[in-house]
C-alpha positions as CSV (number, residue, x, y, z in Angstrom):
1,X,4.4,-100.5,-79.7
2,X,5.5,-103.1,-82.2
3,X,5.8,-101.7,-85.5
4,X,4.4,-104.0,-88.5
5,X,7.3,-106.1,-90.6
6,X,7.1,-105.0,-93.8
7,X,8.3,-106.1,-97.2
8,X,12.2,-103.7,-97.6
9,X,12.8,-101.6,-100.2
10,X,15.9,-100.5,-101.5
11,X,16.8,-96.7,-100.3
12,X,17.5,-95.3,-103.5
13,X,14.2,-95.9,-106.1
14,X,13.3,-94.2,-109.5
15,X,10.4,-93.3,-107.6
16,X,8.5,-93.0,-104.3
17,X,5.1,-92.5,-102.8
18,X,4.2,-89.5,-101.3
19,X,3.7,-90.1,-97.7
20,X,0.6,-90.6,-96.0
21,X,0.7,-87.0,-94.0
22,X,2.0,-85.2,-97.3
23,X,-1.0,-85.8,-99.5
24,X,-3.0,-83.1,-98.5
25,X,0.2,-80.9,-99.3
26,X,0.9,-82.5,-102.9
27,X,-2.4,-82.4,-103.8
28,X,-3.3,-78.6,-103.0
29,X,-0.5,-77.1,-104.4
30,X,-1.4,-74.9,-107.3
31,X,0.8,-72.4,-109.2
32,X,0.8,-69.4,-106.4
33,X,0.9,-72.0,-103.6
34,X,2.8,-74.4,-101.7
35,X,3.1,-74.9,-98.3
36,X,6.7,-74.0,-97.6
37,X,8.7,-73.2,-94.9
38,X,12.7,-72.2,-94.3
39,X,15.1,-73.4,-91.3
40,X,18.5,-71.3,-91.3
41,X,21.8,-71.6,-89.2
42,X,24.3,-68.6,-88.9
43,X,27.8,-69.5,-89.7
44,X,31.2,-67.8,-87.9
45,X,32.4,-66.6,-91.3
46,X,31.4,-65.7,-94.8
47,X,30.2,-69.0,-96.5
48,X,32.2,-70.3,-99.5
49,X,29.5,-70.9,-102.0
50,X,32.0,-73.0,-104.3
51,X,32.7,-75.6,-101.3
52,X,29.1,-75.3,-100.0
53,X,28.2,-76.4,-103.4
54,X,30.2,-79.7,-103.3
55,X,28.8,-80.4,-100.0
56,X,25.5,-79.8,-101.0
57,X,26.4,-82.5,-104.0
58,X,27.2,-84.6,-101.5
59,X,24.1,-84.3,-99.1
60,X,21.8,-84.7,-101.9
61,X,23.2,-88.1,-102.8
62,X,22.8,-89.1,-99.0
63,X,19.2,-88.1,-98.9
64,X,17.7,-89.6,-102.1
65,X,14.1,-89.0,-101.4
66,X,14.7,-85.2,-101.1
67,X,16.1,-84.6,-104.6
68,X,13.0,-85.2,-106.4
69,X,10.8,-83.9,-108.9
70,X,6.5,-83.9,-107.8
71,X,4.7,-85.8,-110.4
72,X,1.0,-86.6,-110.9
73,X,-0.1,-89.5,-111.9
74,X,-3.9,-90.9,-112.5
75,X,-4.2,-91.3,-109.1
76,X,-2.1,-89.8,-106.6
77,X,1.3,-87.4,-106.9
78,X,4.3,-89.6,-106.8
79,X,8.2,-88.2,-105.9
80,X,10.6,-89.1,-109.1
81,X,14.3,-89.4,-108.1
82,X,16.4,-87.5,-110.0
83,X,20.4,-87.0,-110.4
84,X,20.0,-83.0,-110.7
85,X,21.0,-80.7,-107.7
86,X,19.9,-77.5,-106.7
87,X,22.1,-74.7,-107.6
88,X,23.2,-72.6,-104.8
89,X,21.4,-69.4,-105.0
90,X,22.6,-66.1,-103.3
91,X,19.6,-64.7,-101.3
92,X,18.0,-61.8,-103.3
93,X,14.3,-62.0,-102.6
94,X,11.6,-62.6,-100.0
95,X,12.3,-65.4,-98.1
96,X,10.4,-69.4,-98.1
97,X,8.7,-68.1,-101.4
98,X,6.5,-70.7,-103.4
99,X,8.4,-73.9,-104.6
100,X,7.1,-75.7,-107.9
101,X,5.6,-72.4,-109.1
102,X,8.0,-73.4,-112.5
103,X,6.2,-76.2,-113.3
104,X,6.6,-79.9,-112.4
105,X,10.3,-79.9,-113.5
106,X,11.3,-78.2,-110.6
107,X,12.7,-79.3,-107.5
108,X,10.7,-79.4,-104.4
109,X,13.7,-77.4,-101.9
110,X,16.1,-74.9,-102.8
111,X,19.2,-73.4,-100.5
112,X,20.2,-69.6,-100.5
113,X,23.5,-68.1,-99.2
114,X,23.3,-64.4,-98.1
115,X,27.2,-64.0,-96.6
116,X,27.6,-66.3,-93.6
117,X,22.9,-67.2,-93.4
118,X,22.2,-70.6,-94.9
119,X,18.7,-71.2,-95.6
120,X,17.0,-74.0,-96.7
121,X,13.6,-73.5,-98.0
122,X,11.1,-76.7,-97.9
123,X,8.1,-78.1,-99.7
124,X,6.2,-79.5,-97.2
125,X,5.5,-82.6,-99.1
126,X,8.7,-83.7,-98.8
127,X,9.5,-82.9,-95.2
128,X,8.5,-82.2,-92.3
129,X,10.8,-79.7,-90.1
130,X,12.9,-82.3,-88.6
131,X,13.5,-84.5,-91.8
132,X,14.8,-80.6,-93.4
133,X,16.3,-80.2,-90.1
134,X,18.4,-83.4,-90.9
135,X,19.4,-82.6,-94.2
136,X,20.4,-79.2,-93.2
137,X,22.6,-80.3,-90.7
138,X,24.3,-82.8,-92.8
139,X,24.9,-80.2,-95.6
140,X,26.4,-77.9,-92.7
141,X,28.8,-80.7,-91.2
142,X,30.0,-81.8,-94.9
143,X,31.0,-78.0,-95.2
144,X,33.2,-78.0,-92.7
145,X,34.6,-81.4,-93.8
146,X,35.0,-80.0,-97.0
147,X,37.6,-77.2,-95.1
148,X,39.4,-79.7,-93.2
149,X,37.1,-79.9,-90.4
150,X,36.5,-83.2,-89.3
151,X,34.1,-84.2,-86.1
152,X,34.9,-87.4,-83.9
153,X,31.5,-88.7,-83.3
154,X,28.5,-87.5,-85.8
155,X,26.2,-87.2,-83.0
156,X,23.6,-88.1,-84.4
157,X,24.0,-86.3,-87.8
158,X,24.0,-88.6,-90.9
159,X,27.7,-88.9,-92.4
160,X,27.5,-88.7,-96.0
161,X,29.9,-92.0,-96.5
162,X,27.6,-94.2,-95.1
163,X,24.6,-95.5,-97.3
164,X,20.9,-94.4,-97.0
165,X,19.0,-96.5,-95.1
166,X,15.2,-97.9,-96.6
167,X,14.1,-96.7,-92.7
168,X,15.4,-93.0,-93.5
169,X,12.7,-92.8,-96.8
170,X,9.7,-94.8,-95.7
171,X,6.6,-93.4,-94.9
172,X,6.2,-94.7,-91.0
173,X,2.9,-93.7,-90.8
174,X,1.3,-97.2,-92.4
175,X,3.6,-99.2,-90.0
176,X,1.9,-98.3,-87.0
177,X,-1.7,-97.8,-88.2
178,X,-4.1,-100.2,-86.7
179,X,-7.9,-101.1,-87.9
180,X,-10.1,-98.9,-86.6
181,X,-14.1,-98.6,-86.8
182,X,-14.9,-95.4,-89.4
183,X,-14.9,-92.6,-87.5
184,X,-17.5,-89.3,-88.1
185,X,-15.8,-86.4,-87.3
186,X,-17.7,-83.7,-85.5
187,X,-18.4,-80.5,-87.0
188,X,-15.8,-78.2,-86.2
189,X,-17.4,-75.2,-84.9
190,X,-16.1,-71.2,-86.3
191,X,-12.7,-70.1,-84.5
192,X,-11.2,-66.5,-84.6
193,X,-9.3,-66.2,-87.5
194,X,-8.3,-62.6,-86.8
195,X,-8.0,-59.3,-88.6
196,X,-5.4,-61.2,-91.8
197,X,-5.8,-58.8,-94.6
198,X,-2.8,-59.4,-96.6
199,X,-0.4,-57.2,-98.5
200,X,0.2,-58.0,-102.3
201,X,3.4,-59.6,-102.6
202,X,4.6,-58.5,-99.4
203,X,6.0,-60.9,-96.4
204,X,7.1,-59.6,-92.8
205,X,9.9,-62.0,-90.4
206,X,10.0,-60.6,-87.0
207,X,12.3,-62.8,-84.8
208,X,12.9,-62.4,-81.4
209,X,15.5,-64.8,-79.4
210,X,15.5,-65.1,-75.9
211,X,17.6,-67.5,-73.4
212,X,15.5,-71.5,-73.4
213,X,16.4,-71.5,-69.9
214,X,14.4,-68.6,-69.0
215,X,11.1,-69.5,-70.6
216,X,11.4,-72.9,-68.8
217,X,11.8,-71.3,-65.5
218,X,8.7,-68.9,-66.2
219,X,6.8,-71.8,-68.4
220,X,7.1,-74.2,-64.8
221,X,6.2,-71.3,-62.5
222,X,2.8,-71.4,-64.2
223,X,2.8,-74.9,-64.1
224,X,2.9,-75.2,-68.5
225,X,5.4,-77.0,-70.9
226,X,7.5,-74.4,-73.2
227,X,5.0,-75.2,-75.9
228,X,2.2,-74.2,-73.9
229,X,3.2,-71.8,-72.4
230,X,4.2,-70.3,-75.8
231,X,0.4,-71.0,-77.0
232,X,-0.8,-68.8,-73.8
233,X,1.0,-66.0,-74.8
234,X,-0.1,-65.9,-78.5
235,X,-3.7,-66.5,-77.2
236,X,-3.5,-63.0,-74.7
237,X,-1.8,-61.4,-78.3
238,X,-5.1,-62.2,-80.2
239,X,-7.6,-61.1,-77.2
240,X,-4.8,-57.9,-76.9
241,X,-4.4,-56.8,-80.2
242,X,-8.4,-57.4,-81.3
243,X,-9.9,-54.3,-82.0
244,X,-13.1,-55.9,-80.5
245,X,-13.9,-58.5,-77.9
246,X,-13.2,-62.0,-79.5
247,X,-17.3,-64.2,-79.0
248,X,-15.0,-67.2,-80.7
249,X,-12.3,-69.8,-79.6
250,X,-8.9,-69.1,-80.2
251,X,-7.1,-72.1,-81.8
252,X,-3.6,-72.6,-81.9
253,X,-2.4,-75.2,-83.7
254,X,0.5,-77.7,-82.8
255,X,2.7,-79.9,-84.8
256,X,3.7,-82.9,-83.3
257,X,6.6,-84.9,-84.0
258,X,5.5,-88.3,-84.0
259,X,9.2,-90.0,-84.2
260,X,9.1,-89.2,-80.0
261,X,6.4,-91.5,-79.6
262,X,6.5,-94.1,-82.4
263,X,10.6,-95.2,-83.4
264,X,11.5,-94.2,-86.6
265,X,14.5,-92.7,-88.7
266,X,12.3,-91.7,-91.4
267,X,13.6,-87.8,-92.7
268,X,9.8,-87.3,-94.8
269,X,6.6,-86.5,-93.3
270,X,5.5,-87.8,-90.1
271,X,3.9,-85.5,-87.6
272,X,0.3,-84.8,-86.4
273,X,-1.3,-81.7,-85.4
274,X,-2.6,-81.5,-82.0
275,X,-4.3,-78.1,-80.7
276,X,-5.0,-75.9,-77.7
277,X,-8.5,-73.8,-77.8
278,X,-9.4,-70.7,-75.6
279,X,-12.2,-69.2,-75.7
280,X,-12.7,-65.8,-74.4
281,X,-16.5,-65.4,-74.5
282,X,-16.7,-61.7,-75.8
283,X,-14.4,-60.8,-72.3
284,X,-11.2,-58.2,-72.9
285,X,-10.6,-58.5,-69.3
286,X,-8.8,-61.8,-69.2
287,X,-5.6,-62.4,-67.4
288,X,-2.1,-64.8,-68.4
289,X,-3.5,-67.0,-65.3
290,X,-6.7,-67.1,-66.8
291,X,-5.8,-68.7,-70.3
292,X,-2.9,-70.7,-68.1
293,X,-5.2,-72.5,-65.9
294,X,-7.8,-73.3,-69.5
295,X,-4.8,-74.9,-71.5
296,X,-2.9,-76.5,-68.9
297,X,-2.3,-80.3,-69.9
298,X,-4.8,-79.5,-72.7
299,X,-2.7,-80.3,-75.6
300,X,-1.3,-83.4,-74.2
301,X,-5.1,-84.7,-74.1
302,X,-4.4,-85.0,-77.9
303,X,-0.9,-86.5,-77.9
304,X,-1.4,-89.6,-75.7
305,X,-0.1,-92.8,-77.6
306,X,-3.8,-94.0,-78.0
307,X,-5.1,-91.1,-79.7
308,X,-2.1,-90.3,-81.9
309,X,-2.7,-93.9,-82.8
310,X,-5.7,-94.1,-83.7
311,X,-5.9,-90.5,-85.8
312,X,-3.0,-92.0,-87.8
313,X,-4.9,-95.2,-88.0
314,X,-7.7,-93.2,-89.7
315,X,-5.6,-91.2,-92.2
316,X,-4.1,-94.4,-93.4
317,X,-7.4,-96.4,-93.6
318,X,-8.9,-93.6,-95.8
319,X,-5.9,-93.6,-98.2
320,X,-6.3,-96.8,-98.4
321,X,-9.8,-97.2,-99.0
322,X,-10.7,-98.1,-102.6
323,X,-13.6,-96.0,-103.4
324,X,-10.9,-93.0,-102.4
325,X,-8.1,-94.5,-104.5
326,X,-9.7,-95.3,-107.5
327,X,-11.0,-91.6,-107.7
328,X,-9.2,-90.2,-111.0
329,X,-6.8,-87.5,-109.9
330,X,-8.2,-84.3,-111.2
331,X,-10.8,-84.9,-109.3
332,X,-9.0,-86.2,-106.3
333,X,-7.6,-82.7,-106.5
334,X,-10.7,-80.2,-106.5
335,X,-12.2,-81.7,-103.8
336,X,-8.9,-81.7,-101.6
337,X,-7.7,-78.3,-102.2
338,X,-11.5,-77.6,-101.2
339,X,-11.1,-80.2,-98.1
340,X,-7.4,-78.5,-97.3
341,X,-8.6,-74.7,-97.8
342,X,-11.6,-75.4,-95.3
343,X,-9.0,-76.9,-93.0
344,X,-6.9,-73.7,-93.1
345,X,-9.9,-71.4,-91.4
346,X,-10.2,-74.2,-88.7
347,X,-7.9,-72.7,-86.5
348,X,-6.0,-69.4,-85.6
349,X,-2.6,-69.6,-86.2
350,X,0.2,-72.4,-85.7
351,X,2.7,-72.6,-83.5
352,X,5.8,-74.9,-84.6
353,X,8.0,-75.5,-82.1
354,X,11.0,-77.5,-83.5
355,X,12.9,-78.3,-80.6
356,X,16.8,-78.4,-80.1
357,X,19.1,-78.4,-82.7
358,X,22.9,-79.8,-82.3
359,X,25.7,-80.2,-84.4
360,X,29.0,-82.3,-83.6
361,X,31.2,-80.4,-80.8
362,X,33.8,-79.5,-83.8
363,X,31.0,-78.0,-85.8
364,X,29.1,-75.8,-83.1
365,X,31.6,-73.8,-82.5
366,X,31.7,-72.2,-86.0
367,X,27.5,-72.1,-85.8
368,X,26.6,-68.8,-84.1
369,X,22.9,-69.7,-84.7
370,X,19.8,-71.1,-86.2
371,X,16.5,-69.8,-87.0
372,X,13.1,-71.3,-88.9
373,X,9.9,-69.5,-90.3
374,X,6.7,-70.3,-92.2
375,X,5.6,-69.2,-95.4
376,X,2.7,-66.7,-96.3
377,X,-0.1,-68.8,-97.6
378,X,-3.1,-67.5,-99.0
379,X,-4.8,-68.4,-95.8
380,X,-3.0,-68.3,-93.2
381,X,-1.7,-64.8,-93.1
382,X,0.0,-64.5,-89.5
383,X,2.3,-67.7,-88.5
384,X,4.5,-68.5,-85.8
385,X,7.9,-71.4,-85.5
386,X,10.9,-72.0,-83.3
387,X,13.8,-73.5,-83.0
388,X,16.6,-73.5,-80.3
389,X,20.5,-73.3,-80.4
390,X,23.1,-73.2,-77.8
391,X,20.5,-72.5,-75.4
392,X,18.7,-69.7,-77.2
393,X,15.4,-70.0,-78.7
394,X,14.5,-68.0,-82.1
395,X,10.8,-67.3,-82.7
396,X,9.7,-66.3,-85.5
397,X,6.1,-64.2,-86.8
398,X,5.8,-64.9,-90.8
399,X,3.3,-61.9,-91.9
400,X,1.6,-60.4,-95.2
401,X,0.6,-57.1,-93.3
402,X,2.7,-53.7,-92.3
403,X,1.1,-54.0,-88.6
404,X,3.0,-55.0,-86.1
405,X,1.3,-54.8,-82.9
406,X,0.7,-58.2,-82.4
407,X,4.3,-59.2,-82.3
408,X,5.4,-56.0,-80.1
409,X,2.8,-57.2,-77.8
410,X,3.8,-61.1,-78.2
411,X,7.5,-60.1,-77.2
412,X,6.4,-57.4,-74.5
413,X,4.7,-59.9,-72.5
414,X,7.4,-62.2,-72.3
415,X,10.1,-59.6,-71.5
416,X,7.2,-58.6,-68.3
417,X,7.4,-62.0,-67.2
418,X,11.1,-61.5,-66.6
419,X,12.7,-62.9,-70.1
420,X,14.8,-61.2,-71.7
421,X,14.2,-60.9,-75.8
422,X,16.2,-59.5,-78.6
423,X,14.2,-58.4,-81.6
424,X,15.1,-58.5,-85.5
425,X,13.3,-58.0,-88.5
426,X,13.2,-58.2,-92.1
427,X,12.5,-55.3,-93.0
């Protein structure tokens, strides 16, 4: 695919456009609400908030689009650079809280030390998981620099003496959009949502880690991909732990990074969300080979170039389209936190799967590992992400309720099917 030549801008702006798969995000944010999420590596030794604050000065400058302040203006939100950076905060609280709940002035990320876990916690309109993924590794290798740790090749991490590149901040998404006829969408019919009565400011993390290889091995045997097979086991948790027999699909939703498919060094937004549906027709008595032989290759239905195309195609064309733009903001905005909250009881759960992270050869060694969660949102009340390090995997369950069966049976399965899994929680 050839992407579309474009006129360049400069990487560092005053200001910047949010990106065509952040809108929804910008726009729906109130004051007890933004989609956030966290990614955290483990480091060999207590971290040195002093140095981790110069490297964070550093970082920042190297990814202009991320220190930024949300505005609105009569049309659409906008990102406005700005010189400030975060001050390191040490971890006190619940994790990935709400980010611009301080008003507009605030920045849209913030980074917590609690002794050797950094954590970065994200508003979603500014990155997806691998663009904070970037900028956490970055801050993690300028550390080390920092203490006289200095790696031969960057493999692939972005060295903070080299200039921002316009690719790194563009929104990709209009670059490979296509004309396409308007499209009706189908009614989406009810899915299981789930028993999600939430707790009052309370948030659950249960992670359990457990060896990549060994999921691949069991993942192959039943003829799935890791993410699939993942997406099997959460759909025998829901028709498990249901206290009755479950008459409506069950929807897991996907993230998909779309850099894999189309080229791009962009560090903002640019993913789509594919999905995997079971439905279990009221049955309890419903085995793993059951939902595996439903879902295999299902997902990838959705993730062919064409179709990933063409839904990317659409969501352009209708920010694009006049009638849409010329709608006055405030407006814009009631009827997309409606669109976004309806959008949020159109599926299960999600199941973010981040992939591999890697740090120069110098730096792994002093990483003992890395972990990522969701927020609690006042919809989506049970999430699920991973990431994997040195071979381990870290999955995490975000939750707003005290009961934990669903992860105890979630892990429980997984050690049956031969995998071994060590369990942590947050409280």
């Amino acid at each position: 695919m050839i992407k579309k030549e474009k006129k360049t801008l400069p990487a560092v702006r005053s200001w910047y456009k949010v990106d065509n798969a952040a809108n929804m995000y910008s726009i729906a944010r109130s004051k007890n609400f933004s989609r956030t999420y966290r990614n955290s590596v483990v480091l060999s030794e207590n971290i040195d908030i002093e140095t981790m604050q110069r490297a964070l000065e550093k970082t920042a400058k190297r990814f202009p689009t991320m220190n930024t302040v949300l505005r609105t203006g009569a049309f659409w939100s906008y990102l406005e650079h700005t010189d400030r950076v975060p001050k390191i905060e040490e971890e006190l609280c619940i994790p990935a809280r709400y980010i611009l709940h301080n008003g507009e002035d605030s920045l849209c990320y913030r980074v917590n030390v609690y002794k050797n876990r950094l954590s970065i916690d994200m508003f979603h309109g500014l990155a997806d998981g691998a663009g904070a993924l970037a900028f956490l590794k970055t801050l993690v290798v300028t550390y080390y620099e920092l203490k006289g740790i200095h790696p031969v090749s960057y493999c692939g991490v972005a060295n903070t003496a080299d200039e921002p590149s316009p690719a790194e901040v563009e929104d990709s998404s209009p670059g490979y959009a296509i004309r396409v006829k308007k499209a009706v969408k189908p009614k989406q019919p009810p899915v299981y949502i789930g028993e999600n009565d939430q707790i009052e400011d309370f948030v659950r993390f249960v992670y359990g880690r457990f060896p990549v290889s060994n999921v691949k091995t069991v993942a192959k045997q039943y003829r799935l991909t890791i993410t699939e097979y993942l997406a099997a086991a959460l759909i025998m948790m829901y028709i498990h732990c249901s206290d009755e027999p479950i008459d409506l699909p069950i929807k897991i939703s996907i993230p998909v990074d779309l850099r894999r498919r189309f080229p791009s060094d962009t560090v903002r937004n640019f993913v789509f969300m594919t999905e995997v549906v079971f439905d279990p027709h009221g049955k309890k008595d419903i085995s793993f080979d059951d939902v595996a032989d439903a879902i295999r290759g299902r997902a990838a239905l959705g993730t062919s170039h064409e179709a990933l195309q063409k839904a990317l195609s659409i969501n352009v064309a209708a920010e694009k389209n006049i009638v849409t733009s010329a709608v006055p903001y405030p407006i814009k905005q009631l009827v997309m936190r409606k669109s976004y909250e309806a959008m949020q009881y159109s599926y299960t759960t999600i199941l973010s799967n981040l992939g591999e992270i890697k740090f120069p050869p110098e730096i792994q060694s002093h990483v003992l590992e890395a972990d990522c969660c969701l927020c609690k949102t006042p919809f989506l009340h049970f999430g699920c992400a991973a990431v994997s390090f040195n071979g381990v995997m870290n999955l995490s369950f975000t939750s707003a309720n005290r009961n934990t069966e669903r992860e105890k049976y979630f892990f429980r399965l997984l050690a049956s099917h031969g995998i071994p899994v060590r369990i942590d929680s947050s409280i």
